[in-house]
TORSE-85858 format. One record per residue (C-alpha): x, y, z. Coordinates in steps of 0.25 Angstrom, whole numbers, padded with zeros to 4 digits, always signed. Last residue first. Layout:
BEGIN
XYZ
...
This chain:
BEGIN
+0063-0012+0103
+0072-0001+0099
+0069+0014+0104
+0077+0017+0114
+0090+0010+0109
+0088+0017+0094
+0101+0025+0094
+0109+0018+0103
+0106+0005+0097
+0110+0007+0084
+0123+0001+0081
+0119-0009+0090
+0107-0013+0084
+0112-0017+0070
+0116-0032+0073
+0105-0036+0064
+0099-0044+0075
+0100-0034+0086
+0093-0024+0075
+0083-0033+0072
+0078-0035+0088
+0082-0020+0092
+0069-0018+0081
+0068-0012+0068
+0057-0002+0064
+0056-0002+0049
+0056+0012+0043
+0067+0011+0035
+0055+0002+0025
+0047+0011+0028
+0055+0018+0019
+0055+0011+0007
+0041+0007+0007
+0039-0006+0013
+0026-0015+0008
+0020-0025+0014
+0014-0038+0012
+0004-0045+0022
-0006-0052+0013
-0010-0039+0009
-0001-0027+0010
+0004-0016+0019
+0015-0005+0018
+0025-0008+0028
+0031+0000+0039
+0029-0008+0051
+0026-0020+0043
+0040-0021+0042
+0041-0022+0056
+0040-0038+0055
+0053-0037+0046
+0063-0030+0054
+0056-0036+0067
+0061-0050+0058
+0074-0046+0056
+0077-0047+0042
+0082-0032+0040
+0090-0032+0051
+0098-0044+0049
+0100-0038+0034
+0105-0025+0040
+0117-0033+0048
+0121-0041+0036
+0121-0027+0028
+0128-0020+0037
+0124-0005+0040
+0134+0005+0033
+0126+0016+0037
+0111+0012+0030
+0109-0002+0025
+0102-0002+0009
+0087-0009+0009
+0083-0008-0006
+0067-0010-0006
+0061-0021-0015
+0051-0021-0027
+0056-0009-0033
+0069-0015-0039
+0080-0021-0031
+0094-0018-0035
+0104-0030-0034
+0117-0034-0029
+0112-0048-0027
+0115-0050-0012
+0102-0041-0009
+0096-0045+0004
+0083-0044+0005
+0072-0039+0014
+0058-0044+0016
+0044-0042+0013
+0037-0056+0013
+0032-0059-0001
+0018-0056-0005
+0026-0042-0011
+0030-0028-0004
+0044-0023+0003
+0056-0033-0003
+0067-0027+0004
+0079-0027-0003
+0095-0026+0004
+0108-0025+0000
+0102-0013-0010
+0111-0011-0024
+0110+0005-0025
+0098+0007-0031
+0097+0016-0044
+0085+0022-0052
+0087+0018-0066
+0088+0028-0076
+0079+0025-0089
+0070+0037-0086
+0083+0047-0090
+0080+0054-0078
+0070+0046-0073
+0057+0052-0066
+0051+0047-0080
+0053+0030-0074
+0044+0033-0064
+0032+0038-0072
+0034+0029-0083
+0037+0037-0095
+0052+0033-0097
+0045+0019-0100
+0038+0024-0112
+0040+0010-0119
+0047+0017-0129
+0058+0024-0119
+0060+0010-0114
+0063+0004-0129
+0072+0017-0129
+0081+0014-0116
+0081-0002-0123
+0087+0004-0134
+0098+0014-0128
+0101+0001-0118
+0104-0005-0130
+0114+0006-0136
+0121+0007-0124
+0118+0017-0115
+0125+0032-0117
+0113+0037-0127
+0106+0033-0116
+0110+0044-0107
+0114+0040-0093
+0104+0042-0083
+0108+0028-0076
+0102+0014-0082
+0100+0003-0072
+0092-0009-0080
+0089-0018-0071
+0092-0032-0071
+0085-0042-0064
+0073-0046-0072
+0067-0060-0069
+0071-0069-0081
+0069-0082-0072
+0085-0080-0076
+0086-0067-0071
+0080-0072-0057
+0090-0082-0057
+0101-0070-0058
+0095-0062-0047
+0095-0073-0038
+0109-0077-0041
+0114-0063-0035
+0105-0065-0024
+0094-0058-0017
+0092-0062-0002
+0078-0063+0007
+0071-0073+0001
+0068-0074-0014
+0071-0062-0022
+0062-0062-0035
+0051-0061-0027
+0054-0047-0023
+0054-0041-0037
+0062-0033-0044
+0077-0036-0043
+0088-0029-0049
+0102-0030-0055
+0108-0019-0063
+0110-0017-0075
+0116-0006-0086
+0127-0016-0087
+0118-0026-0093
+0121-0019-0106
+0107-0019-0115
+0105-0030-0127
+0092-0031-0124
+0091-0047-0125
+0102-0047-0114
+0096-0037-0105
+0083-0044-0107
+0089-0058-0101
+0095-0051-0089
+0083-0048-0085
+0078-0033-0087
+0073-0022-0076
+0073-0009-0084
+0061-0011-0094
+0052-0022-0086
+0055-0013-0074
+0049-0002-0080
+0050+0010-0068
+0063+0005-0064
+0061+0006-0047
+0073+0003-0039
+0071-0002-0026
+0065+0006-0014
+0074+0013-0005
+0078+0008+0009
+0090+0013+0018
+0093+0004+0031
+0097+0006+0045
+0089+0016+0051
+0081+0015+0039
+0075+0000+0048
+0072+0009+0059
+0077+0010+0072
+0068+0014+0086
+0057+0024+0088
+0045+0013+0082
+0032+0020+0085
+0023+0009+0092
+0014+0001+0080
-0001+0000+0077
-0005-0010+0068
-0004-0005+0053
-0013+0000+0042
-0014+0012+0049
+0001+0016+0048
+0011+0014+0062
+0012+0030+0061
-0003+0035+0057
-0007+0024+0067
+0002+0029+0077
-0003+0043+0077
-0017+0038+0076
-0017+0031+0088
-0021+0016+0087
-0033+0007+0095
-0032-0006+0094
-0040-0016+0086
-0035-0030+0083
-0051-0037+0075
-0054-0051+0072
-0053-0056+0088
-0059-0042+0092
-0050-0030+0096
-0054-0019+0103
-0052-0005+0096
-0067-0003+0095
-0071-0001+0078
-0084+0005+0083
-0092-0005+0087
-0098-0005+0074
-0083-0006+0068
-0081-0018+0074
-0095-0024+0071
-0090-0023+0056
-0078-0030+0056
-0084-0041+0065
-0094-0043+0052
-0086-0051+0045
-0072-0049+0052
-0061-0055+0041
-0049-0059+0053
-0038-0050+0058
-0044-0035+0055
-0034-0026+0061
-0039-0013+0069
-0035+0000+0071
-0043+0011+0080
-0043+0024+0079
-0036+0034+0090
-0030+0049+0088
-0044+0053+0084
-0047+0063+0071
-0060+0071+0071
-0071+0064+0064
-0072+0061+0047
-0071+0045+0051
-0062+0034+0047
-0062+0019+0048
-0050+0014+0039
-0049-0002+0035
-0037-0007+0030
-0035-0016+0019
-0021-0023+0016
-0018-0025+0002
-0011-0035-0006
-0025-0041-0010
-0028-0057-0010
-0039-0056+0003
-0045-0041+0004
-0054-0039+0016
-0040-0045+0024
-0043-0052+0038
-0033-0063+0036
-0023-0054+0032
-0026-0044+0044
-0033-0031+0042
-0035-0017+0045
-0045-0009+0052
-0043+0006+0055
-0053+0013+0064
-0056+0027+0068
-0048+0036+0060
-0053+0049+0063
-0053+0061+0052
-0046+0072+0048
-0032+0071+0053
-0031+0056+0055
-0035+0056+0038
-0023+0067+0034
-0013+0060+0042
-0018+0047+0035
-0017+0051+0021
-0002+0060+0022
+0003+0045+0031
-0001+0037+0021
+0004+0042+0009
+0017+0033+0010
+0008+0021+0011
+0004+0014+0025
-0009+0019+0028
-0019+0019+0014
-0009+0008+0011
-0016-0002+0020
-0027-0002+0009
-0040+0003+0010
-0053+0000+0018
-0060+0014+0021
-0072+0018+0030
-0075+0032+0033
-0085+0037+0042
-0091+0053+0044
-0091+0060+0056
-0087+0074+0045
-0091+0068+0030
-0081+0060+0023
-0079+0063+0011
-0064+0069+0014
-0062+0055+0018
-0067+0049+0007
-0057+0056-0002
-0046+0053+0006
-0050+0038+0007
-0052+0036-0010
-0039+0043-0011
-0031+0033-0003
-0037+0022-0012
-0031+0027-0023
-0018+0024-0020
-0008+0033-0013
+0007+0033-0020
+0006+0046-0024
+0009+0052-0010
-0004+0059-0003
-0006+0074-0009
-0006+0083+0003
-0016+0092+0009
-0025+0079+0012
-0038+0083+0006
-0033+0093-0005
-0019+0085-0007
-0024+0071-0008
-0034+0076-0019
-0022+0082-0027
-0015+0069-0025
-0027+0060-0031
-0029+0068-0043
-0014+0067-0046
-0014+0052-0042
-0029+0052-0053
-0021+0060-0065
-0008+0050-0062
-0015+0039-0065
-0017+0029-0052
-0012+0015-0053
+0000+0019-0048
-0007+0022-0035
-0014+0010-0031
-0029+0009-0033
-0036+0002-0019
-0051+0006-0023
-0058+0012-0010
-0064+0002+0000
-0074+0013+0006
-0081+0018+0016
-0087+0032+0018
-0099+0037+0028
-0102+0052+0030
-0100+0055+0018
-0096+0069+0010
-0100+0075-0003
-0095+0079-0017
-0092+0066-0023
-0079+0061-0025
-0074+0063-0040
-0058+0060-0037
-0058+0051-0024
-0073+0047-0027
-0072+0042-0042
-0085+0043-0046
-0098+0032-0049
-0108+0037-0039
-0113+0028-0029
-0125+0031-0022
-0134+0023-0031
-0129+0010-0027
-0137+0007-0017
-0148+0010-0025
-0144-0001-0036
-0142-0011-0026
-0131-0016-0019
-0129-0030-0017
-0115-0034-0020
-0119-0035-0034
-0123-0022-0035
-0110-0018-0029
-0103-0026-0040
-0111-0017-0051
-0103-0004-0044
-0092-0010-0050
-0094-0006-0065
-0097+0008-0059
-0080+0010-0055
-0078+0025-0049
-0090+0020-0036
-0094+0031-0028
-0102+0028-0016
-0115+0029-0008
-0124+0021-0001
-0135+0028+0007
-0138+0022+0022
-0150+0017+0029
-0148+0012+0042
-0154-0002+0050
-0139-0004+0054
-0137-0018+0049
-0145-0012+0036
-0134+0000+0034
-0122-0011+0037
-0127-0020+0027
-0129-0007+0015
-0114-0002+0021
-0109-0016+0017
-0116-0016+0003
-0111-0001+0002
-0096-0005+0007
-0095-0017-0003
-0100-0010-0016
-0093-0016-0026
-0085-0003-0029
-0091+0007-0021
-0079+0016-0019
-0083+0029-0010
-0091+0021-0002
-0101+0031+0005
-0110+0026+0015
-0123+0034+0019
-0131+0038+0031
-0120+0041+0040
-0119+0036+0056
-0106+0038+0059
-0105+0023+0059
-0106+0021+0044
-0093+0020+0039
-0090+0010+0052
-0100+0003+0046
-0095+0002+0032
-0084-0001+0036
-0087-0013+0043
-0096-0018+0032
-0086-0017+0020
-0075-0026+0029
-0085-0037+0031
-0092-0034+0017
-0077-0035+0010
-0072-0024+0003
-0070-0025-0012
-0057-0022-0023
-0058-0014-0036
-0046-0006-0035
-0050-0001-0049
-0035-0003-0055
-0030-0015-0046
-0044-0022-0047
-0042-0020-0062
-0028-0026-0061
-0034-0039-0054
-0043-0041-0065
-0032-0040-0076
-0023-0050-0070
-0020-0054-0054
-0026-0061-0043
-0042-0058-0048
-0047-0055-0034
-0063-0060-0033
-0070-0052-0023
-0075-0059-0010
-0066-0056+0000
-0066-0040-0004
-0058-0033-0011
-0051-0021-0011
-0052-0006-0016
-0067-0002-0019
-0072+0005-0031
């Protein structure tokens, strides 16, 4: 089954439909994304295309236009895990025979026995926590016979689909992938892609702009990989999509993906080892020697409860519960509850009113037999609701103890449809796990952190380090968060760059 969708398939927004696109990864490639792929795929001259997740079929109808174009004959072959779908490749305009070279298997974990010559594929984008834990172990073993390490367990499934097809892929042979800008920018990316420069040539890397997007209405960026089983080269070429192509896309890469750019395409040519530095998904950047963003601050994510609906309460709860408001805290969960860049005091207690929850429960290891007799009560209704089962909430020792923040002067609020920005915390609260806790390091002044933080090269190199989504949203993991390069413009302005300037006089620009 394929991973994103196409222009033309119908996106429920939300409810039960849009949940079993979730699960299944049932998304579409577009034909002008499809075809181009499929040529590269086919360049090395094979007699066959392989598309290790059929889903609707878009790759083999494109690889059936290209064959005909090219006046060649060519077998169609796939695997497909979901049958039922396999009737919207008929509909797309395959026929019973071209169908008959798909088996119905699961290819990462049931691949077929032999190798291809020509692979392409949009594999299903399934996340990791919706993976069971049989298929993460099945997945980690896998990693480690072909890599020589299990990837961290926070890969999707996607990730899997691409190692597998690699070790398919026949000696000469071509690969063509569209996945996420993940696959290059999660913490598993540097084991994945050391491991791909090392045994096979990258030879092209498209990605897209937001008004070139293959996927309208999804919170992922796509990012299309050109690969071949040949002896690694120091160079590729990397290119950003900035306008739909039609059948521009296509000629580029029949001319053998050329690094000049063309009025719907930026090329350049990109060094390996910068690349594998800067990230793949993103445009290439010079080493930055000079201060970093942890130079001058701490960051840890915010506190995660396990059950917020349990632990995380409105004050109007805590009173029908009978429980001692002592054993709160104040919290915030979500970023749109902090409007602008400040959290107040009064903020927090409007949001109690709207009957937002902004207490949370912040119990230590203390026996309960020493808690009050209703916090005793409520301990036991969250025993029977099997909370201390959940998987994060059984590293606990007792699984009701909270983990602890010390109160943060600063958020940043690092993923959402919202600008990404930083807060100031004049609420004396702890954020939950939809911010990151920004603490200054050596004494630094807040006033003078804050400057720094807000400084538009402080934001604009964001996107340095970030993690990127649709629609331009990005997400900044704790510590790429410290490593923000900052400029001797945001250190001037925060009045932080005097203390500094001996030790990072050569390097800042």
């Amino acid at each position: 089954m394929s991973g994103m969708p196409t222009r033309h398939q119908r996106l429920p927004a939300s409810g039960p439909e849009r949940e079993v696109l979730r699960q299944k990864g049932q998304f579409w490639t577009p034909a002008w994304v499809a075809e181009a792929m499929v040529t590269y795929a086919l360049s090395a001259g094979a007699d066959h295309i392989f598309d290790p997740a059929v889903g609707a079929g878009a790759f083999l109808v494109a690889a059936k236009s290209v064959a005909t174009r090219q006046n060649r004959r060519i077998n169609l072959l796939g695997t497909e895990l979901d049958s039922a779908v396999l009737n919207q490749a008929l509909a797309a305009g395959l026929s019973q025979a071209d169908i008959a070279g798909i088996e119905i298997r699961d290819f990462v974990l049931n691949s077929p026995l032999r190798h291809y010559s020509a692979i392409v594929a949009n594999p299903p984008y399934i996340r990791h926590h919706r993976l069971d834990e049989e298929t993460k172990q099945s997945l980690k073993q896998l990693s480690k016979s072909l890599l020589g390490k299990a990837l961290d367990g926070r890969a999707g499934y996607h990730v899997y689909f691409l190692i597998r097809a690699l070790e398919r892929l026949e000696p000469g042979g071509h690969l063509s992938f569209i996945l996420p800008a993940d696959t290059c920018e999660g913490i598993f990316a540097n084991a994945l892609w050391k491991w791909v420069m090392d045994s096979y040539r990258l030879d092209a890397v498209v990605t897209f702009a937001d008004s070139a997007t293959p996927f309208p209405g999804v919170d992922t960026n796509a990012v299309v990989f050109m690969i071949s089983a040949s002896p690694p080269d120091n160079l590729f070429t990397w290119c950003r999509c900035l306008e739909p192509m039609g059948v521009g896309f296509r000629e580029w890469v029949e001319r053998g993906c050329p690094p000049e750019p063309t009025a719907q395409l930026h090329c350049v040519r990109r060094e390996i080892s910068e690349a594998f530095r800067t990230g793949l998904s993103r445009a290439p950047q010079e080493e930055h020697h000079g201060p970093l963003l942890g130079d001058f601050c701490k960051t840890l994510r915010g506190i995660a409860s396990g059950a917020n609906e349990f632990f995380f309460l409105t004050s109007q709860q805590i009173m029908e519960l009978g429980l001692p408001l002592e054993y709160f805290i104040r919290a915030v969960g979500r970023t749109r509850d902090i409007d602008g860049k400040e959290l107040a005091l009064d903020r927090l207690e409007e949001l109690d009113r709207e009957g937002r929850p902004t207490y949370l429960l912040s119990l230590d290891d203390k026996p309960t037999e020493q808690l009050p007799a209703s916090l005793q009560s409520y301990l036991e209704r969250g025993r029977e609701l099997n909370l201390h089962a959940r998987s994060l909430i059984a590293q606990r020792k007792p699984w009701y103890k909270m983990e602890k923040r010390s109160v943060p002067p600063f958020f940043f609020a690092y993923l959402g449809r919202r600008d990404a920005r930083f807060i100031r915390n004049n609420a004396e609260a702890v954020p939950l796990t939809g911010f990151l806790c920004v603490y200054p390091r050596n004494g630094q002044e807040e006033d003078q952190i804050w400057r720094l933080l807000n400084h538009e090269d402080t934001i604009t190199n964001l996107a340095r380090v970030a993690k990127s989504y649709g629609s331009g949203a990005i997400k900044v993991e704790p510590r790429a968060l410290e490593r923000v390069p900052l400029s001797e413009r945001a250190l001037q302005y925060s009045g932080l760059s005097a203390r500094y300037l001996d030790r990072f006089a050569p390097f800042l620009f």
